[in-house]
N, C-alpha and C positions, 0 to 999 in steps of 0.2 A: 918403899914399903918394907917394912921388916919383919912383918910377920905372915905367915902363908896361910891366910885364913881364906875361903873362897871368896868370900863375900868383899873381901877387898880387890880382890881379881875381878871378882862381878863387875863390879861399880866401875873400874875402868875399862873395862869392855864394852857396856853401856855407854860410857861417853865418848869412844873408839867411836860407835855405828852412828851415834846419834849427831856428835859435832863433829867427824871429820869425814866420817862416810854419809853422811847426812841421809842416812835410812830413815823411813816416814813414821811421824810420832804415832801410829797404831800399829808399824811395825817393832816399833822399842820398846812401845806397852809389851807386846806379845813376848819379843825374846826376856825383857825383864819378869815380867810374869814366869815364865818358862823355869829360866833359871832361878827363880828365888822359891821354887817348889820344890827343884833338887835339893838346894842348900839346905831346906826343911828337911828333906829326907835324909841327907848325911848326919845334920845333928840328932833329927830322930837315932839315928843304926849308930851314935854315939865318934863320926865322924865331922872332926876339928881343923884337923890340917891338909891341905891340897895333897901334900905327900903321901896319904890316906888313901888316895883316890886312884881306883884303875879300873879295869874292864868288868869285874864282875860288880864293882860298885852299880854303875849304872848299866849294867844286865837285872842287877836286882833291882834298879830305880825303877825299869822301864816295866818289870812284871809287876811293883809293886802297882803301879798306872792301871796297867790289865785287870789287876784285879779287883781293884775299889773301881769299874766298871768303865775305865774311859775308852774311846775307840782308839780302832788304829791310826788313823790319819790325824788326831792328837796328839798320839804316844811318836808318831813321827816327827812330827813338829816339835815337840820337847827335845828329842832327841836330836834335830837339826840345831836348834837353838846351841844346846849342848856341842856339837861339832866345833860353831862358829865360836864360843867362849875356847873351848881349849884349840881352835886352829889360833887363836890369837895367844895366846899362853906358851902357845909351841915356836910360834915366831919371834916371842920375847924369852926363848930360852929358860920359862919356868918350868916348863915340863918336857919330857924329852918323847913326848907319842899322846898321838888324839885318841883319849882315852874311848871317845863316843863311834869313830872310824866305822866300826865294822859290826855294829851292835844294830840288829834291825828290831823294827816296830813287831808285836804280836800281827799275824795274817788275820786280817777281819773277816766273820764269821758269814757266811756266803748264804744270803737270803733266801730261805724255798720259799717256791710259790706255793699259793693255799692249796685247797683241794677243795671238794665238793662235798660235804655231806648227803648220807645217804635219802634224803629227805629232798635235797637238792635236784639228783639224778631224777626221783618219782617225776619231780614238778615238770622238769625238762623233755621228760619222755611222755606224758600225758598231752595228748590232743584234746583235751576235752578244757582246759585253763588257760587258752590261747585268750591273748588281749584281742580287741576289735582294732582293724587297720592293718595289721602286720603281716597277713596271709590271705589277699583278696583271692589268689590263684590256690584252690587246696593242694595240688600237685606239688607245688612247693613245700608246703609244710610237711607233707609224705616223705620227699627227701631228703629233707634237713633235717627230719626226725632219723631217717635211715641213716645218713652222715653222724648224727650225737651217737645212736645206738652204738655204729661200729667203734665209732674212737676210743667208748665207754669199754664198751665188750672187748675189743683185743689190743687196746696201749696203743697205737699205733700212731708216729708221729705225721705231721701236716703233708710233711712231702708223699709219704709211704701211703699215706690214704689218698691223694690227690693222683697218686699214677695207680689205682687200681685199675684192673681191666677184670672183664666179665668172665675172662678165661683164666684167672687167677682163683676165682671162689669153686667150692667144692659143696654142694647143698647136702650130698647127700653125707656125706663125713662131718660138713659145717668144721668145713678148715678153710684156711686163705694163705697162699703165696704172695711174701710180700717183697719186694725189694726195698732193701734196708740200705746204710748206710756201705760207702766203701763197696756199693753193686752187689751187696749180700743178702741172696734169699735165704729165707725163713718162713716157717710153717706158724700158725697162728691158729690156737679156736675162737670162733665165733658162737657165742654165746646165741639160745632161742629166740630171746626179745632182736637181738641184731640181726637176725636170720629171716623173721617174721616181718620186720621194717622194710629190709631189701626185697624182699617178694612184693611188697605193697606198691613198692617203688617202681621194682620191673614189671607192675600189670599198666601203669600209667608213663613210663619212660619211651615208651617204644612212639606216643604223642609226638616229642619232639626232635625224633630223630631224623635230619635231613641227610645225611650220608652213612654209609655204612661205619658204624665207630666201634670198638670194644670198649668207654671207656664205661665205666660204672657211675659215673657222674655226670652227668650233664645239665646246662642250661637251659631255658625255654627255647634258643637258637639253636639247639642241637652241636653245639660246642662245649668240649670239656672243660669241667669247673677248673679254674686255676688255684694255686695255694691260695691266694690273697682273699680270693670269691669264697672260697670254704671259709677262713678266716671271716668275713663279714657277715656270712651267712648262723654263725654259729652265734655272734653277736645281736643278730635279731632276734632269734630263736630266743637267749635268755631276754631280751628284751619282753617279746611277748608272751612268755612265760611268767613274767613278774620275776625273774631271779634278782633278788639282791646283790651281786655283784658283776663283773665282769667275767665273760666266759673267752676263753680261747684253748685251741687245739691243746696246745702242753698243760695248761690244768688238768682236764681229761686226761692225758697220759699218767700227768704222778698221781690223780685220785686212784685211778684203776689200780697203778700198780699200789698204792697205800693199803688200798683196801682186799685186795690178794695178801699182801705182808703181813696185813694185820688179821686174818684169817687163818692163812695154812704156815705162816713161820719160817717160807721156803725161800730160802732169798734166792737160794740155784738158780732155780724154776725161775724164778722172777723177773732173773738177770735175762736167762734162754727166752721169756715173754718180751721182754724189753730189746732182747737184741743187743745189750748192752757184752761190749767185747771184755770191760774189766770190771771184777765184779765192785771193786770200789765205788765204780760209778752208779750201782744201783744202792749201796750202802749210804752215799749221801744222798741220791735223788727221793728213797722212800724215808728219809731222816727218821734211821734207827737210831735212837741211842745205846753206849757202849751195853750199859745193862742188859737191856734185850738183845741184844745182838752174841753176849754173851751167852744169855741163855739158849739160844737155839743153838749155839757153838757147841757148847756141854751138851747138849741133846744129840748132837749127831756125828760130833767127829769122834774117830775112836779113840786119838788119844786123848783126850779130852775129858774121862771120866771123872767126876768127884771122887774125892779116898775119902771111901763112910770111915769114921772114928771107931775102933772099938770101946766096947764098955768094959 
């Protein structure tokens, strides 16, 4: 070869993997695909010769991927492709370093779960729109209603609500000690509607208690509801509810906390509701974007003022 165009490097790379490493012909489509989009790219940004080519090349290649919309485990793949072309270029002494080495894929973007609209929460706390079959015993639906109420009303994750005890709630304050994460308690309000559910609950609970328990949940056998039970039980609920989609315990959490954020602004607050140790992690769980996030930033940190323009 006399000339260092890639696309002549390409092509015996290509027949490296294909006839003597005999990698499988949907894996040769792939690397050749891979690499013949780079080479577009080079000529695109007005690169001719391999000599051309280093690190920020394909750091630009790989944002360039990011941003006409391709994922990360694409942009990975391209860029492996890319490795095995120039680990083979590096062993034939064209090049003197893998230019692709150390250049990683954009982090893909980490799925929140939905939340509930507020229209959702009505349908789910109404006894009165109960399907037929789903609640032959009403005392269940009394608690299951009290279980949605409280997750609703105070964020509280599956474990945190499953180890309540009756010596934890505060009626007359309508506060709750919870044990959080890492054996950390925390004060919680409990909202009227979740206050008023658990009263309904404890005129009918004391039916099935066969030894003395504190827990605040229980079964028809007088044994505490487990995580899993709570989980199932929330799943009938929207079942006979008619809700449209899937209900579980951490939806209720990020609705709750959504709709607190999208009300008072307070992400502090929000974090101290959540229990959340850094506040990063209430910043993606209620997916603020920067914008908004900015804005309540300007609103309350000192240094933080806009400089008005004079006229």
């Amino acid at each position: 070869m006399t000339e260092n165009k890639l696309e002549n490097f390409s092509a015996d790379y290509i027949f490296h993997i294909e006839k003597i490493l005999n990698y499988s012909p949907h894996t040769v489509s792939s690397y050749k695909r891979d690499i013949n989009s780079f080479a577009s790219f080079c000529i695109k940004i007005k690169i001719y010769n391999i000599k051309a080519i280093d690190e920020k090349v394909v750091r630009d290649f790989s944002s360039h991927l990011h941003r006409n919309g391709m994922g990360s485990k694409s942009i990975k793949r391209h860029l492996s492709s890319l490795r095995g072309l120039f680990n083979f270029m590096l062993k034939n002494k064209i090049i003197k370093r893998n230019f692709a080495e150390n250049i990683k894929a954009p982090k893909s973007e980490k799925l929140l779960p939905e939340i509930l609209q507020h229209k959702d929460i009505d349908l789910l706390a109404s006894n009165n729109t109960k399907e037929e079959g789903y609640y032959k015993n009403n005392d269940l639906l009394v608690r299951d209603t009290a279980i949605f109420e409280l997750f609703y009303s105070s964020g509280l994750r599956l474990s945190e609500l499953a180890g309540i005890k009756l010596s934890n709630i505060n009626f007359n304050d309508s506060m709750l000690r919870v044990l959080g994460k890492g054996r950390k308690t925390r004060l919680v309000p409990v909202g009227s509607k979740a206050i008023k559910a658990i009263r309904l609950w404890m005129e009918v609970r004391g039916n099935y208690i066969q030894d003395p328990l504190d827990s605040l949940f229980i079964g028809l056998r007088g044994k505490q509801l487990s995580p899993r039970n709570i989980q199932l039980r929330m799943s009938i609920l929207a079942k006979a509810s008619g809700l449209q989609q899937k209900l579980y315990p951490h939806k209720l959490r990020h609705t709750v906390a959504t709709h607190l954020l999208e009300s008072s602004g307070n992400i502090r607050a929000v974090q101290e509701f959540l229990g959340h140790e850094n506040i990063s992690t209430t910043q993606i769980y209620t997916h603020l974007d920067n914008q908004y996030l900015m804005t309540v930033y300007d609103k309350v940190h000192p240094r933080s003022k806009k400089i008005l323009k004079k006229d």
